[in-house]
PDBQT receptor file of N, H, CA, C and O in Angstrom, charges set to zero:
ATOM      1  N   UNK A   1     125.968 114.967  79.239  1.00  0.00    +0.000 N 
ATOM      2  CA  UNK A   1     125.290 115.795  80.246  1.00  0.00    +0.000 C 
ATOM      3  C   UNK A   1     123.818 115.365  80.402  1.00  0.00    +0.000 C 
ATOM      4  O   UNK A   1     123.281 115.407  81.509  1.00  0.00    +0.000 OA
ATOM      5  N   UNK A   2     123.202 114.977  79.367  1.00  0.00    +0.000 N 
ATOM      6  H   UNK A   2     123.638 114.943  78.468  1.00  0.00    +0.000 HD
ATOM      7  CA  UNK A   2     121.426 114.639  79.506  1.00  0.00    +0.000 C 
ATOM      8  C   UNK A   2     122.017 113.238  79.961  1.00  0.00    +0.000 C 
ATOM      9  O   UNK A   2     121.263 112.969  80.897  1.00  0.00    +0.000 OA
ATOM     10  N   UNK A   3     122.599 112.552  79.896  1.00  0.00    +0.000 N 
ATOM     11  H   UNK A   3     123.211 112.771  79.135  1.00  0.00    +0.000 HD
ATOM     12  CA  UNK A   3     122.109 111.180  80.423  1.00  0.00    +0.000 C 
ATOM     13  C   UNK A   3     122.794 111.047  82.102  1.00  0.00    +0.000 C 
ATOM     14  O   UNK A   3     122.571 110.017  82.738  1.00  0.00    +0.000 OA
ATOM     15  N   UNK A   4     123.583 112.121  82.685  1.00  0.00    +0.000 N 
ATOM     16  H   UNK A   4     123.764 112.958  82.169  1.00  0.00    +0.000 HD
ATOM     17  CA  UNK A   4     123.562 112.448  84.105  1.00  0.00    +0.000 C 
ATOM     18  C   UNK A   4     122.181 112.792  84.532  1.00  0.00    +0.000 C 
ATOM     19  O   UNK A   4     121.632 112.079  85.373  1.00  0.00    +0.000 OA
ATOM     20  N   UNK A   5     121.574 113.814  84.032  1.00  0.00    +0.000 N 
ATOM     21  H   UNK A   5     122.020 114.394  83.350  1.00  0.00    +0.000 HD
ATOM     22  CA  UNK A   5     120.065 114.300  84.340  1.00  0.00    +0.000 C 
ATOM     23  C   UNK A   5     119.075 113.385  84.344  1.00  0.00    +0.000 C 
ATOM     24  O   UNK A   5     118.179 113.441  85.186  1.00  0.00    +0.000 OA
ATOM     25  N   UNK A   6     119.114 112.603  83.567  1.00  0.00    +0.000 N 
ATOM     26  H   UNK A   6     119.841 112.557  82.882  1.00  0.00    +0.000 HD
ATOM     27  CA  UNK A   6     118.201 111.334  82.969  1.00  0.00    +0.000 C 
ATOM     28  C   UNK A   6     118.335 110.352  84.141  1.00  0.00    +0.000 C 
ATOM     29  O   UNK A   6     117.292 109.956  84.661  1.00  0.00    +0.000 OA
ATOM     30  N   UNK A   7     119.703 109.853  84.680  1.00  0.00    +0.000 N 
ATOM     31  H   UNK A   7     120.550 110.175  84.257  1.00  0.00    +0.000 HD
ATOM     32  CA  UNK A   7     119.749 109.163  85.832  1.00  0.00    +0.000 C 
ATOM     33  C   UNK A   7     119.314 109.694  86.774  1.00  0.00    +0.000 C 
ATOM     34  O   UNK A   7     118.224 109.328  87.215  1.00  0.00    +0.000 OA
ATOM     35  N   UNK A   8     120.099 110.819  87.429  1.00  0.00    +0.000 N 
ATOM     36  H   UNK A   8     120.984 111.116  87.071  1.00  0.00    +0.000 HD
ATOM     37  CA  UNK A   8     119.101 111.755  88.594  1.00  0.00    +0.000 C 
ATOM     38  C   UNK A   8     117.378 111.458  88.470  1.00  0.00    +0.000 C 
ATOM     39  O   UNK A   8     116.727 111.079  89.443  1.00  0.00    +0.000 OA
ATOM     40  N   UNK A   9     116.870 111.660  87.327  1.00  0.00    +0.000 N 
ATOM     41  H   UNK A   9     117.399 111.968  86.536  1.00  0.00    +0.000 HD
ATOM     42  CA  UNK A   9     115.765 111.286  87.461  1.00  0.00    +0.000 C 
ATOM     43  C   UNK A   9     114.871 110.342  88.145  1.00  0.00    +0.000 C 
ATOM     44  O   UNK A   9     113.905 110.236  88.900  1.00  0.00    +0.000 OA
ATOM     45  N   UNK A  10     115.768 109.703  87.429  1.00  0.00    +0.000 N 
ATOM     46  H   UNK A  10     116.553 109.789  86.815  1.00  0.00    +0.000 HD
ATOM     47  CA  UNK A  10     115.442 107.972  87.213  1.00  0.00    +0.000 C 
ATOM     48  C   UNK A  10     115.377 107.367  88.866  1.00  0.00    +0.000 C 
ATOM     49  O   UNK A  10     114.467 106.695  89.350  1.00  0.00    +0.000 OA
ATOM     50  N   UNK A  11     116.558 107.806  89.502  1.00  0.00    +0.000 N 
ATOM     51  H   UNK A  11     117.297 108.352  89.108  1.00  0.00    +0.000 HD
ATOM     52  CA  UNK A  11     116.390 107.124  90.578  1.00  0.00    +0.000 C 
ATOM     53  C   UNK A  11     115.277 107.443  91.536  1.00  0.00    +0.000 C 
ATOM     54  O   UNK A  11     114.475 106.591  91.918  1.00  0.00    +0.000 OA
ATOM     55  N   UNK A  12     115.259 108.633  91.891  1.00  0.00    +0.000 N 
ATOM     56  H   UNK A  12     115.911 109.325  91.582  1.00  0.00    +0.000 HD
ATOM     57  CA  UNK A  12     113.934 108.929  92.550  1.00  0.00    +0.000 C 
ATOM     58  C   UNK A  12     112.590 108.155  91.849  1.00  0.00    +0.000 C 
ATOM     59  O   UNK A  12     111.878 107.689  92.739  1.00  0.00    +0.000 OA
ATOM     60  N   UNK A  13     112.248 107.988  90.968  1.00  0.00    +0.000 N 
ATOM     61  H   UNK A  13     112.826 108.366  90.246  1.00  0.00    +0.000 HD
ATOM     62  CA  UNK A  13     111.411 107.474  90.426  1.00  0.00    +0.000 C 
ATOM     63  C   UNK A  13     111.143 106.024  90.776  1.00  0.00    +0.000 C 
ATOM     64  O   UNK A  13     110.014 105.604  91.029  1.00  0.00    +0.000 OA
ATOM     65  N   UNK A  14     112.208 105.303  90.776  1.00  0.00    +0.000 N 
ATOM     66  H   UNK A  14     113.125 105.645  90.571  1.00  0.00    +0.000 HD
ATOM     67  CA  UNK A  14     112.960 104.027  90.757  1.00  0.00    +0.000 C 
ATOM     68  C   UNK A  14     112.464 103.872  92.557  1.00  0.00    +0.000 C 
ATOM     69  O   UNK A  14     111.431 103.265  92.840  1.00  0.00    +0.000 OA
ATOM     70  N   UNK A  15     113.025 104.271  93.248  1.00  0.00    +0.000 N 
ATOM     71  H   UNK A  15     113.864 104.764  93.017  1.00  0.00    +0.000 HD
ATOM     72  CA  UNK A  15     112.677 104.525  94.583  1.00  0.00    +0.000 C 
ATOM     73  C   UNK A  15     111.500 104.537  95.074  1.00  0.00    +0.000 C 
ATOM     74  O   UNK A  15     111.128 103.940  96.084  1.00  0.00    +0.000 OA
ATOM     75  N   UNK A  16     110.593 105.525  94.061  1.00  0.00    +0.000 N 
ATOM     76  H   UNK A  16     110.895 106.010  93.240  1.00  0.00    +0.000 HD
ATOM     77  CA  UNK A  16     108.711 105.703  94.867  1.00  0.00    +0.000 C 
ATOM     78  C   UNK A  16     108.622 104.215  94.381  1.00  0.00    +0.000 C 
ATOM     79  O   UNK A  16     108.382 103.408  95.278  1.00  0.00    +0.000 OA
ATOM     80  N   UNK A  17     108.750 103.788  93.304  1.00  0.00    +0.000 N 
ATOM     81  H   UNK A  17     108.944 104.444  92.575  1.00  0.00    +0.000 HD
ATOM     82  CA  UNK A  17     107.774 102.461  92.702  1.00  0.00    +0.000 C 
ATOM     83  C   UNK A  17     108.428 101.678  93.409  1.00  0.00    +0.000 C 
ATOM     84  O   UNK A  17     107.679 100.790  93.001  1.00  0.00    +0.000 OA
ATOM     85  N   UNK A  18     109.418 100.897  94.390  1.00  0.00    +0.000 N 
ATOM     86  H   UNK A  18     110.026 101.618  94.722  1.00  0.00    +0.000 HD
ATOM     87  CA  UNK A  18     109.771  99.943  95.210  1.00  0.00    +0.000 C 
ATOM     88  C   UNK A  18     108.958 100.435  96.601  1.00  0.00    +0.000 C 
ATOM     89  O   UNK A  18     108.498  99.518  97.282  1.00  0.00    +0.000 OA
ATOM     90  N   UNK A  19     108.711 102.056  97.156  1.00  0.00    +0.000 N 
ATOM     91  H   UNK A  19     109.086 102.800  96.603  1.00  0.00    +0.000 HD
ATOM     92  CA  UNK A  19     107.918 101.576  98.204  1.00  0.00    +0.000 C 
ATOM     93  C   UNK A  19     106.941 101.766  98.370  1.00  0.00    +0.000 C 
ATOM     94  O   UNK A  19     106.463 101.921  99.494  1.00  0.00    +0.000 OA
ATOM     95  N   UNK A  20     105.913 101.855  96.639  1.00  0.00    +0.000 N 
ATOM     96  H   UNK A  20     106.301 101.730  95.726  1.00  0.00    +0.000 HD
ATOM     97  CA  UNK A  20     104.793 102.221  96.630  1.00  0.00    +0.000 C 
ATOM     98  C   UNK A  20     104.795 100.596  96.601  1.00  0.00    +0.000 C 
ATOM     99  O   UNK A  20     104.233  99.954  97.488  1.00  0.00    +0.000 OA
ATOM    100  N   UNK A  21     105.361 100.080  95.688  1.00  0.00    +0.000 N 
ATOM    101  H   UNK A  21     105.818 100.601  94.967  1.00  0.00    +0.000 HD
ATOM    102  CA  UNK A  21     105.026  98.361  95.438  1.00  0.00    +0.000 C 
ATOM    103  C   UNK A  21     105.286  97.704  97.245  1.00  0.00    +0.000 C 
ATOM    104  O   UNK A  21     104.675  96.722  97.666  1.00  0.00    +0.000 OA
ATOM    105  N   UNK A  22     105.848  98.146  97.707  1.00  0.00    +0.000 N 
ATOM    106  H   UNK A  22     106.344  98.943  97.365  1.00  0.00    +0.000 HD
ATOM    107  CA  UNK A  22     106.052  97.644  99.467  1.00  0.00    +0.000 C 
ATOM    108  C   UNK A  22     104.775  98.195 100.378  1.00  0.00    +0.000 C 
ATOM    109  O   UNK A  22     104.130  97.645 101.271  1.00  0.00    +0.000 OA
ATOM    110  N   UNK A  23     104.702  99.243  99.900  1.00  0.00    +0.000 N 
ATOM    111  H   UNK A  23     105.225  99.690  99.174  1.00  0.00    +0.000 HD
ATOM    112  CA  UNK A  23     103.187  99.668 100.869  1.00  0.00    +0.000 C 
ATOM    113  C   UNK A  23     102.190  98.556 100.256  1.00  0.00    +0.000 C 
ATOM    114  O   UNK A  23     101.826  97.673 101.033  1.00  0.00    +0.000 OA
ATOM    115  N   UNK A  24     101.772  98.528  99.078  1.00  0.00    +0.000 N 
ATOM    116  H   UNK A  24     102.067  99.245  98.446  1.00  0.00    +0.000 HD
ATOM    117  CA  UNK A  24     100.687  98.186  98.696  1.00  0.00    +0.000 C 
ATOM    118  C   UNK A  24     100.649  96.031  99.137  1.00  0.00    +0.000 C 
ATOM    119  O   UNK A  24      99.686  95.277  99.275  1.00  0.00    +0.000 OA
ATOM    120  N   UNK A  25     101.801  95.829  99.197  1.00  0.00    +0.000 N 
ATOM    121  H   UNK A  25     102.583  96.441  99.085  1.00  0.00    +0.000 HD
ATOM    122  CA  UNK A  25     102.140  94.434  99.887  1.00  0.00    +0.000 C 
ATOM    123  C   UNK A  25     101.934  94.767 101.336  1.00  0.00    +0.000 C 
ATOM    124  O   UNK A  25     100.897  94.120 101.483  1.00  0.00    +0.000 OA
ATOM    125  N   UNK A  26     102.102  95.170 102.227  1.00  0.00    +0.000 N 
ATOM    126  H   UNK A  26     102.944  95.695 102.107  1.00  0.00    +0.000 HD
ATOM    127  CA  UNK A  26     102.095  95.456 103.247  1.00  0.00    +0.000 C 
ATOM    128  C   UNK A  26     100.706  95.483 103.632  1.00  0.00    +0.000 C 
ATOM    129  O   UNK A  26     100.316  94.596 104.391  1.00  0.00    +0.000 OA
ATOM    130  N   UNK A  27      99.962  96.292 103.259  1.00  0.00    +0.000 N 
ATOM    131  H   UNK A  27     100.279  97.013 102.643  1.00  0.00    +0.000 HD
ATOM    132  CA  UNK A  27      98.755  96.598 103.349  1.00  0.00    +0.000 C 
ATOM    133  C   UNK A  27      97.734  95.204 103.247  1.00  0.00    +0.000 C 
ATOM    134  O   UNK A  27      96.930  94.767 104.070  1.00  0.00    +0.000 OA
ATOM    135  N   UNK A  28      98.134  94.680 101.823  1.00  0.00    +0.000 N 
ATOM    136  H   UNK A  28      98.787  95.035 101.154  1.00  0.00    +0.000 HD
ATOM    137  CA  UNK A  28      97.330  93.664 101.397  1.00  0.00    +0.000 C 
ATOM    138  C   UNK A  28      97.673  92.248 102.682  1.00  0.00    +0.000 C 
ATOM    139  O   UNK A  28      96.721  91.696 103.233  1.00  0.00    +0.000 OA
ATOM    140  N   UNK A  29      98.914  91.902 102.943  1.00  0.00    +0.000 N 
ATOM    141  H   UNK A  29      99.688  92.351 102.495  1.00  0.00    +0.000 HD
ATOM    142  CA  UNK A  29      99.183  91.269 104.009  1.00  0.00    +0.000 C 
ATOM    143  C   UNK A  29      98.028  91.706 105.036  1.00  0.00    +0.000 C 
ATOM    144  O   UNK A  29      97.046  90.964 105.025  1.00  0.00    +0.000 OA
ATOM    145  N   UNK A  30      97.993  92.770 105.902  1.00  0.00    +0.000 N 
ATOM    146  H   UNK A  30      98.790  93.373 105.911  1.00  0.00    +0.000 HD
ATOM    147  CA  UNK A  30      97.828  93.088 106.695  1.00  0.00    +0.000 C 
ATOM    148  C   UNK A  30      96.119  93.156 106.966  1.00  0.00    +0.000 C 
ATOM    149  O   UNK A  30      95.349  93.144 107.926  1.00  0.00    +0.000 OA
ATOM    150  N   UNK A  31      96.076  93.215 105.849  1.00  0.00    +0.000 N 
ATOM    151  H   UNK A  31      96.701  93.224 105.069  1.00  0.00    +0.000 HD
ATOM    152  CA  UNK A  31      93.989  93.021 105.521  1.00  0.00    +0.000 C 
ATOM    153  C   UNK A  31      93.680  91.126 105.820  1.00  0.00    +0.000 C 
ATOM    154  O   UNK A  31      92.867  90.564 106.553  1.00  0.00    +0.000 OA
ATOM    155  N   UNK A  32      94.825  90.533 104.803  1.00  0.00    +0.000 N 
ATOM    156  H   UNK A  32      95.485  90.990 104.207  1.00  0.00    +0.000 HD
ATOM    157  CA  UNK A  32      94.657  89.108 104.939  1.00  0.00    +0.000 C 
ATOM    158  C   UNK A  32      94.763  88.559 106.896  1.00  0.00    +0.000 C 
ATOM    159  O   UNK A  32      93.952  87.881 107.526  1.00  0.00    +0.000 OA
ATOM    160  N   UNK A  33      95.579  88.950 107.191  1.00  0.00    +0.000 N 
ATOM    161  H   UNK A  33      96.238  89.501 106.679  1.00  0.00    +0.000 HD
ATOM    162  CA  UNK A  33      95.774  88.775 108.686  1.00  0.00    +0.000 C 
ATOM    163  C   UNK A  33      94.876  89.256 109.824  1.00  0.00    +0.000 C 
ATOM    164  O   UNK A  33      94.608  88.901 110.972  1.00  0.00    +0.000 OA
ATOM    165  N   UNK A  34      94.498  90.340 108.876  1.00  0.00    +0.000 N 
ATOM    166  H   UNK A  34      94.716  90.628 107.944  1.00  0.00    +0.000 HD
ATOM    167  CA  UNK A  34      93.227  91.138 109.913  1.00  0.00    +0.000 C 
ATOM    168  C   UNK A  34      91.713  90.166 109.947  1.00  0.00    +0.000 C 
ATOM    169  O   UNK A  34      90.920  90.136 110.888  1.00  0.00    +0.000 OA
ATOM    170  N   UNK A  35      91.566  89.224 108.314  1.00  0.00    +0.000 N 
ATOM    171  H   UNK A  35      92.209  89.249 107.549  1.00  0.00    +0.000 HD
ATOM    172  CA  UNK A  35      90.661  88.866 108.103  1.00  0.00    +0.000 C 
ATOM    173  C   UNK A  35      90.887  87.263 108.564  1.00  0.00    +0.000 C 
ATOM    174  O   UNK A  35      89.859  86.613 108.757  1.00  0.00    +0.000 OA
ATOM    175  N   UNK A  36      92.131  86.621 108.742  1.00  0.00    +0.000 N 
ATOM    176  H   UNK A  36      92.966  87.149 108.585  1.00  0.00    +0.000 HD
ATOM    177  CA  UNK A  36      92.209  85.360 109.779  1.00  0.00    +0.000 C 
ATOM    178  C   UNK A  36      91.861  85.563 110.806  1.00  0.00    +0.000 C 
ATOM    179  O   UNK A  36      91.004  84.788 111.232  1.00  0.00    +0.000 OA
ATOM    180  N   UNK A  37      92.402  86.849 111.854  1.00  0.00    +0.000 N 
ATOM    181  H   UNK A  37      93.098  87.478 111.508  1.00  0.00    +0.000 HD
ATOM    182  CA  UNK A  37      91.783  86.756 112.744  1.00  0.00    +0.000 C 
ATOM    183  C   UNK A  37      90.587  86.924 113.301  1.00  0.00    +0.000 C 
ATOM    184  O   UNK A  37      90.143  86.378 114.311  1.00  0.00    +0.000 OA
ATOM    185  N   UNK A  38      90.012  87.817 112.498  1.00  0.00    +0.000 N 
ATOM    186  H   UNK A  38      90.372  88.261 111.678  1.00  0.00    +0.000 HD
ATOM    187  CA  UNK A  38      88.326  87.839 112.699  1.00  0.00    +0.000 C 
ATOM    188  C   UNK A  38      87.984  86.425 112.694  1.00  0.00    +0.000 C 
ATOM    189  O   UNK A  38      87.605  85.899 113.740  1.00  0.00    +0.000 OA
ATOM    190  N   UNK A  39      88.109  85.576 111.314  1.00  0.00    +0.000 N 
ATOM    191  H   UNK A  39      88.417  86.004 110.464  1.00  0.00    +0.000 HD
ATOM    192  CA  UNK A  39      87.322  84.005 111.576  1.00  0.00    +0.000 C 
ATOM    193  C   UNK A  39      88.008  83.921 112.805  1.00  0.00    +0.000 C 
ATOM    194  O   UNK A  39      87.216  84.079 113.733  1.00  0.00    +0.000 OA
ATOM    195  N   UNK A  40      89.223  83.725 113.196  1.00  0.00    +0.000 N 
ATOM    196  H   UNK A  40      89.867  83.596 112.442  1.00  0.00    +0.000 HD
ATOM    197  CA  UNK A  40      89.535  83.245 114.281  1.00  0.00    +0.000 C 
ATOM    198  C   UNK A  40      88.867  83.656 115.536  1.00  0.00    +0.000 C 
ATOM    199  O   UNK A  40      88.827  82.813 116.432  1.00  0.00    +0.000 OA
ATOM    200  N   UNK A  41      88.372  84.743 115.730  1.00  0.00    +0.000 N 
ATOM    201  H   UNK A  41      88.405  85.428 115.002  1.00  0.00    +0.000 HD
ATOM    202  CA  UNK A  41      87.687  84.933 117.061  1.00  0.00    +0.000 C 
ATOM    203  C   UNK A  41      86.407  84.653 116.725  1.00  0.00    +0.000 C 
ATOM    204  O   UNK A  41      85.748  84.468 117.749  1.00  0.00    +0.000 OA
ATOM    205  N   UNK A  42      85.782  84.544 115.757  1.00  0.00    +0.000 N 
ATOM    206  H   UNK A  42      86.318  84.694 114.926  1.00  0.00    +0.000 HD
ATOM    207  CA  UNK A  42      84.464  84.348 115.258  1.00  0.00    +0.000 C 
ATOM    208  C   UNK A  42      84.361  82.922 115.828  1.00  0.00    +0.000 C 
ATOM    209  O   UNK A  42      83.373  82.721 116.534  1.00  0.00    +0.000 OA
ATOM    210  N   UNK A  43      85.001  82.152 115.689  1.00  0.00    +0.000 N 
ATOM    211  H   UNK A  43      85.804  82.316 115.116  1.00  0.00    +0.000 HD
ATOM    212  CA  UNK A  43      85.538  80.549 115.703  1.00  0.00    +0.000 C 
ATOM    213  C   UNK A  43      85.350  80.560 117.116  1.00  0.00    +0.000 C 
ATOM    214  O   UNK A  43      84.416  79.860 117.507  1.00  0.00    +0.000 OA
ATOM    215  N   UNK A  44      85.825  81.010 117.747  1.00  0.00    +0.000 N 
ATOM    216  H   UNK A  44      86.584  81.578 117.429  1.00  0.00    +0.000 HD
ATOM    217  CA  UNK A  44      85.995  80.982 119.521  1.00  0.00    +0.000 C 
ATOM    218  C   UNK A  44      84.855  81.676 120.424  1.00  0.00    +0.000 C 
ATOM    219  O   UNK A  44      84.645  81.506 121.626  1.00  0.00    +0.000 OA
ATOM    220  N   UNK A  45      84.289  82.369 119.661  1.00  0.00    +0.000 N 
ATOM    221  H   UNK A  45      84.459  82.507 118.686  1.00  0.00    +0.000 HD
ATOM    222  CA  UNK A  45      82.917  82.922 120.128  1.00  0.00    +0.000 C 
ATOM    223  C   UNK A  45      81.854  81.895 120.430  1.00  0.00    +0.000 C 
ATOM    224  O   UNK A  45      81.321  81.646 121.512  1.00  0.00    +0.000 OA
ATOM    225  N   UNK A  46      81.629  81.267 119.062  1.00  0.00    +0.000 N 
ATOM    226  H   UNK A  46      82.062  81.469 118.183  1.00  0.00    +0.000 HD
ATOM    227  CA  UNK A  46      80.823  80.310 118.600  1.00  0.00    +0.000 C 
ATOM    228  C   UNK A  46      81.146  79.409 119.626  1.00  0.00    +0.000 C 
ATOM    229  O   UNK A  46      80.169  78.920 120.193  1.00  0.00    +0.000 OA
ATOM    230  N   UNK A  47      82.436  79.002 120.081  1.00  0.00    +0.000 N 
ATOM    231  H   UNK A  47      83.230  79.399 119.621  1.00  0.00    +0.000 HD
ATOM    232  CA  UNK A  47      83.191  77.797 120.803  1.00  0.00    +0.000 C 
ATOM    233  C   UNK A  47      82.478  78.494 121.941  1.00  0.00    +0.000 C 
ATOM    234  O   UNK A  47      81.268  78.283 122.013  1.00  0.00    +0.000 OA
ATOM    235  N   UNK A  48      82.935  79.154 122.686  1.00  0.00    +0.000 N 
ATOM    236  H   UNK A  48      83.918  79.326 122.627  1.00  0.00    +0.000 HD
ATOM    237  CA  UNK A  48      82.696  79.458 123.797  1.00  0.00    +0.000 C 
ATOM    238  C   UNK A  48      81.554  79.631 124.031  1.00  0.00    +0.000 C 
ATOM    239  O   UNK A  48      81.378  79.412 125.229  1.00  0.00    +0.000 OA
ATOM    240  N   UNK A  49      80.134  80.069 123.266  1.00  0.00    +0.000 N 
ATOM    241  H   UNK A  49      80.276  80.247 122.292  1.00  0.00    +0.000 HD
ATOM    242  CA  UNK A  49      78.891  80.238 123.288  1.00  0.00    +0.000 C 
ATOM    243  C   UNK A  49      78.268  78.624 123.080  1.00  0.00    +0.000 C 
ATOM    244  O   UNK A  49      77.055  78.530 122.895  1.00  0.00    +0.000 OA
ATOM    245  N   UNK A  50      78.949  77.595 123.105  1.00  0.00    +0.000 N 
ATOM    246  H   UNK A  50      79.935  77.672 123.255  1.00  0.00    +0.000 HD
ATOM    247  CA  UNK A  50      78.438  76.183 122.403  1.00  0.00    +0.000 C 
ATOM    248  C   UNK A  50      78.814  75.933 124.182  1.00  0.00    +0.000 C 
ATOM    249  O   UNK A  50      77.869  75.581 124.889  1.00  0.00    +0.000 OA
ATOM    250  N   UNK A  51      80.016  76.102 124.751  1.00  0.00    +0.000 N 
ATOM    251  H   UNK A  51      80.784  76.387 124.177  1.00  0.00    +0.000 HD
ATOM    252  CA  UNK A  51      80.017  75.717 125.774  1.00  0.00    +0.000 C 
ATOM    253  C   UNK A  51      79.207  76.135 126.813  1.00  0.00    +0.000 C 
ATOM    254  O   UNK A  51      78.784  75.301 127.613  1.00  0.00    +0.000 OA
ATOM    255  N   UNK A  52      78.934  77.285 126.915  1.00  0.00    +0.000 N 
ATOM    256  H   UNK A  52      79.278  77.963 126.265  1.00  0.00    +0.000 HD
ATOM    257  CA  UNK A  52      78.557  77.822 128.002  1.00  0.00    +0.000 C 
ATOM    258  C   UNK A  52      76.732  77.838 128.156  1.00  0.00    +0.000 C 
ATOM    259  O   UNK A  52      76.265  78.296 129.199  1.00  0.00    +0.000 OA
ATOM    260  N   UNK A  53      75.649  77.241 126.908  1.00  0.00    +0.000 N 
ATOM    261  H   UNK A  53      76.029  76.868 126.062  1.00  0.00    +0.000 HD
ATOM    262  CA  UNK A  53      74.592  76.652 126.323  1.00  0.00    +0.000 C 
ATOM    263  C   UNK A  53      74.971  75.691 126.515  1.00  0.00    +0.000 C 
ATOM    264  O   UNK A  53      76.053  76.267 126.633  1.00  0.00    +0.000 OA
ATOM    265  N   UNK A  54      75.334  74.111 126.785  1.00  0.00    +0.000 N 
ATOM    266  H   UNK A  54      74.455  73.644 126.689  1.00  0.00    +0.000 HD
ATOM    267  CA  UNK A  54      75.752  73.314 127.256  1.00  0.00    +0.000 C 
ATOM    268  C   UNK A  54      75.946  73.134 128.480  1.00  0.00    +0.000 C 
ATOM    269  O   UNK A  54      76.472  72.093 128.874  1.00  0.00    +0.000 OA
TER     270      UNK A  54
C-alpha cells in the first residue's frame, strides 16, 4: 500500500522537474536568440548608417 502512494507521488513530482527543466531551456534559448538578433540589427544599422554617410 505505501509504495502505491509513494508512486502517486512520485509522478507528479517527476512531471514539474521535466517542465521546469523545459521552461528553463526554453527561456535560455530564447534570450540567446533575442541576443543574435540585437547584434544582428546592430550590424545593419551600422551598415546602413556607413551607407547612407557615404
Amino acid at each position: 500500500m505505501k509504495k502505491i502512494y509513494f508512486t502517486i507521488l512520485l509522478i507528479p513530482i517527476f512531471i514539474l522537474l521535466l517542465s521546469f527543466k523545459v521552461f528553463v531551456y526554453d527561456e535560455n534559448s530564447y534570450k540567446q536568440q533575442f541576443r543574435e538578433n540585437n547584434i544582428y540589427t546592430k550590424y545593419n544599422e551600422s551598415y546602413v548608417n556607413n551607407i547612407s554617410s557615404n
